[in-house]
N, C-alpha and C positions, 0 to 999 in steps of 0.2 A: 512310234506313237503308242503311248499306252492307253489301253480300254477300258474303262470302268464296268467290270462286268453287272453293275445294278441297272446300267443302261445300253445292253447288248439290246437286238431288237427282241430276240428272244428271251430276254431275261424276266421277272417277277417284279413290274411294274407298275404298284396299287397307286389311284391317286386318287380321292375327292373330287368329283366334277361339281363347277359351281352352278349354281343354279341359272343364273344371267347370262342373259344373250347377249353379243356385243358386237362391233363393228357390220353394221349388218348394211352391208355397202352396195351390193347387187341386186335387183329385181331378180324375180324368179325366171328361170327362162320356158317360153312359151312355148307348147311342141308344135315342133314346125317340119317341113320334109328337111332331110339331112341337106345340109351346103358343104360340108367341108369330109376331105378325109384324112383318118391317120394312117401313115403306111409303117411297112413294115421299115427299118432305117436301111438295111439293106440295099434297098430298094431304092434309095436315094441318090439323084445325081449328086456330086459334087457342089454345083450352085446350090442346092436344096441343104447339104448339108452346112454351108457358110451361111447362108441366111437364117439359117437356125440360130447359130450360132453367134452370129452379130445382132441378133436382139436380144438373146441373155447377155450377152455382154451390156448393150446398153441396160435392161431394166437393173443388172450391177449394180453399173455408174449410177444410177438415181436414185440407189438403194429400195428401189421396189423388189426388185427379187430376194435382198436381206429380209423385208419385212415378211415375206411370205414362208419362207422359212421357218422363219421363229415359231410360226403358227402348230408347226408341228410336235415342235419343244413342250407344246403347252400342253397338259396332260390332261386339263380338265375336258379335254375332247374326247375322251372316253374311246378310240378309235381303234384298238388293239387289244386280242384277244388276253394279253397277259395283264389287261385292267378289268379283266373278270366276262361274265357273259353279256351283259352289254356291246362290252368293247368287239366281242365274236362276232353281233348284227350290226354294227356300226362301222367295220374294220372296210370292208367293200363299198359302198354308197359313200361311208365320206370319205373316201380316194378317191373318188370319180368324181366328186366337186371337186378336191384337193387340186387335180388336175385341169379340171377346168378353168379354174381362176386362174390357174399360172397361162394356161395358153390363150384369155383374156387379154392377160398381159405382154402375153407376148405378141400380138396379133395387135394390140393399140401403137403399137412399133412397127411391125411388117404384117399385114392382115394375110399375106399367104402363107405362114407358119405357122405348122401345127404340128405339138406332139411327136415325136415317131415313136414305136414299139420299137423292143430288143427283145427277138425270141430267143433265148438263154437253150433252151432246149433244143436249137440249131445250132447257135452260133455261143460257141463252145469258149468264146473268152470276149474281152472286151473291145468293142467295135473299133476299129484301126485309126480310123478317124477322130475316137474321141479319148485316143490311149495319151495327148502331151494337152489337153484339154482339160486344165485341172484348176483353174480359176481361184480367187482369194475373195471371200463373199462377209461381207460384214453383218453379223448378226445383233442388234441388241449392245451396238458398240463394242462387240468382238469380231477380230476377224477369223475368218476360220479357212484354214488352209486346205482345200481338200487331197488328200490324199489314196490309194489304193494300194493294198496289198493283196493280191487274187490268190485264192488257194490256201492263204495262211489260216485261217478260219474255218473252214470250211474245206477240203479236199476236190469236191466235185461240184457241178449243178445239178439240178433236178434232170430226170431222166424222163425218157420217152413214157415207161412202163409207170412211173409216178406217176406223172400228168394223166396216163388214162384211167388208173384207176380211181385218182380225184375229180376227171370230169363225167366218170359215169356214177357218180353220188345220186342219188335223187331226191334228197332234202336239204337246204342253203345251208341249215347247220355243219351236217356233215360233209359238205362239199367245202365249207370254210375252215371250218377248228382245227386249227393245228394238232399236230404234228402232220399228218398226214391232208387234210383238205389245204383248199390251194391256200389260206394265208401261210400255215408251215412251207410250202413250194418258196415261197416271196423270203420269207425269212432265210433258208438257206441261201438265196441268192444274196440276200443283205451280207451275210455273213461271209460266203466267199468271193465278192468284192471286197470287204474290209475296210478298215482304216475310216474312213471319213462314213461308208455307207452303214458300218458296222454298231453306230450310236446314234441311238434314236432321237436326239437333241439336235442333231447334225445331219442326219444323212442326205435329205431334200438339198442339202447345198451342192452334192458331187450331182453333176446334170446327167448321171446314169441312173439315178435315184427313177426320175422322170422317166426314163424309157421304159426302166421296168418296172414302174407302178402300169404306164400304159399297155403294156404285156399284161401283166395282170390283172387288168380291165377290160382289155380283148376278150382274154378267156372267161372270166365271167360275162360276156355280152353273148360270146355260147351257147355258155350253159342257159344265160337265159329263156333263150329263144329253141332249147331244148324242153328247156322246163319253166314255163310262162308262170305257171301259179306258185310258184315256190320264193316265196320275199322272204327279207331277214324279219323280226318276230320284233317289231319297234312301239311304242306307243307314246302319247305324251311328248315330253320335252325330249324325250331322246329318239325321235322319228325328227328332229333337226337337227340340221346335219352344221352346228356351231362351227365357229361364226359366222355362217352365213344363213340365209333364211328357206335355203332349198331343203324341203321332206324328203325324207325315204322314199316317197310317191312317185316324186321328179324321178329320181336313179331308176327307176325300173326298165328304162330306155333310153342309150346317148342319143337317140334323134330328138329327143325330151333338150336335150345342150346342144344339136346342130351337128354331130359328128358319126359317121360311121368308119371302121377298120377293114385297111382292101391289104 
C-alpha cells in the first residue's frame, strides 16, 4: 500500500473549518456517577473479547460504523495539532466524544461493551487477538481494506521514559503538542502500526485505531486529575466539539459520558 505522505497523521495538514454545525444527533450527556468501565484489553476474557467484536461487526453490516468513520476524514473539525493551534486544544476533548459516540454505538447492539485500552507502552506489539481482525469497512461508498504494517513506519513505540516525561508537563499545551506531549506519543503509534492506521482519512476503520485513542484518553484522564485546572484554551465555536453538541466543558471529566478506566 502506498502512503500519501500529505496525509501521514503527522504530516502538514491545513484545512478551512466551516463555520456550521451539523448532524447534531445526541443530547448532551448529563454527569452522572460512572456506570460502566473501560478496561485494559489485556485483561479481557475471551467472551469479552468476541462480544466486542460481534458488534463492530454488526454496526459494519449497517454501515453505522462506515459513517462514523468518515467523520474523521472531515477536516473541518479542526482536531489535530498539524491544523494549527486550535487543532492542539481540540485534539484531546474531541477524541473523547470521537470515542464516545462509537461505544454508543456499539452499546445500542450489546450495552455490555465498552471500549478497551491498548497500553502500547506494555504491550509491545499488536494484541494476539486482534492481529487476523482486519475487517472491510465501507466508507463514503469506498471500501477500505484495513491493513497493518508494524515497525515499517515507525521502528519502536513510545517508551516508558517518554510517557513520564510528557505526563509530568504541568500545562495542557505542553503536555499535548507534539512532538514530544502525548499527542506526538499517539502519532508514533499511528505510524508504527501503518498501513490503514498510518492515514488520517482512514485510520478509525483498523478497530486498533479505537484502543489506542482509548489509551490515549486514559492518560489524559490522569493527568487530569493530577492537574484539575489545566483545560485546553477554547472559546466560542471552537469549545464544540463538531459535530456534535458537547463543549470542552463536558471532557473535563469521563464520568461527565458514564465511563471510568480500571
Amino acid at each position: 500500500m502506498s502512503v500519501n505522505p500529505n496525509l501521514l497523521i503527522h504530516g502538514k495538514l491545513w484545512a478551512h473549518r466551516l463555520s456550521f454545525r451539523h448532524n447534531l444527533l445526541h443530547p448532551l450527556p448529563a454527569p452522572i456517577a460512572s456506570s460502566y468501565c473501560r478496561k485494559n484489553q489485556a485483561n479481557m476474557a475471551p467472551a469479552e473479547q468476541d462480544r466486542f467484536k460481534n458488534a463492530l461487526q454488526t454496526i459494519i453490516s449497517t454501515g453505522q460504523f462506515g459513517s462514523i468513520v468518515a467523520i474523521h476524514a472531515d477536516m473541518s473539525h479542526m482536531m489535530h495539532s498539524s491544523m494549527g493551534p486550535i487543532g492542539t486544544q481540540r485534539f484531546l476533548p474531541w477524541h473523547r466524544v470521537y470515542l464516545f459516540e462509537l461505544e454508543q454505538a456499539l452499546q445500542s447492539h450489546d450495552p455490555q461493551v465498552t471500549i478497551p485500552y491498548w497500553d502500547w507502552i506494555v504491550d509491545k506489539s499488536i494484541p494476539q487477538w486482534l492481529q487476523n481482525f482486519t475487517p472491510s469497512v465501507v466508507v463514503n461508498g469506498n471500501p477500505i481494506n484495513v491493513i497493518r504494517q508494524p515497525g515499517v513506519l515507525a521502528p519502536i513505540l513510545p517508551t516508558q521514559t517518554q510517557l513520564d516525561s510528557t505526563m509530568n508537563q504541568s500545562n495542557f499545551t505542553s503536555f499535548t503538542l507534539p512532538p514530544s506531549g502525548l499527542e506526538g506519543l499517539h502519532n508514533t503509534v499511528h505510524m508504527w502500526v501503518g498501513g490503514t492506521m498510518a492515514n488520517i482519512m482512514t485510520a478509525p476503520a483498523d478497530l486498533i485505531f479505537w484502543m489506542h485513542h482509548a489509551n490515549v484518553d486514559r492518560l489524559w484522564d490522569l493527568w487530569q486529575k493530577k492537574n484539575p485546572n489545566q483545560n485546553p484554551s477554547l472559546s466560542g465555536s471552537d469549545a464544540t466539539m463538531d459535530p456534535w453538541p458537547h463543549t470542552e466543558i463536558d471532557t473535563r471529566k469521563t464520568t461527565n459520558f458514564g465511563y471510568t478506566y480500571v
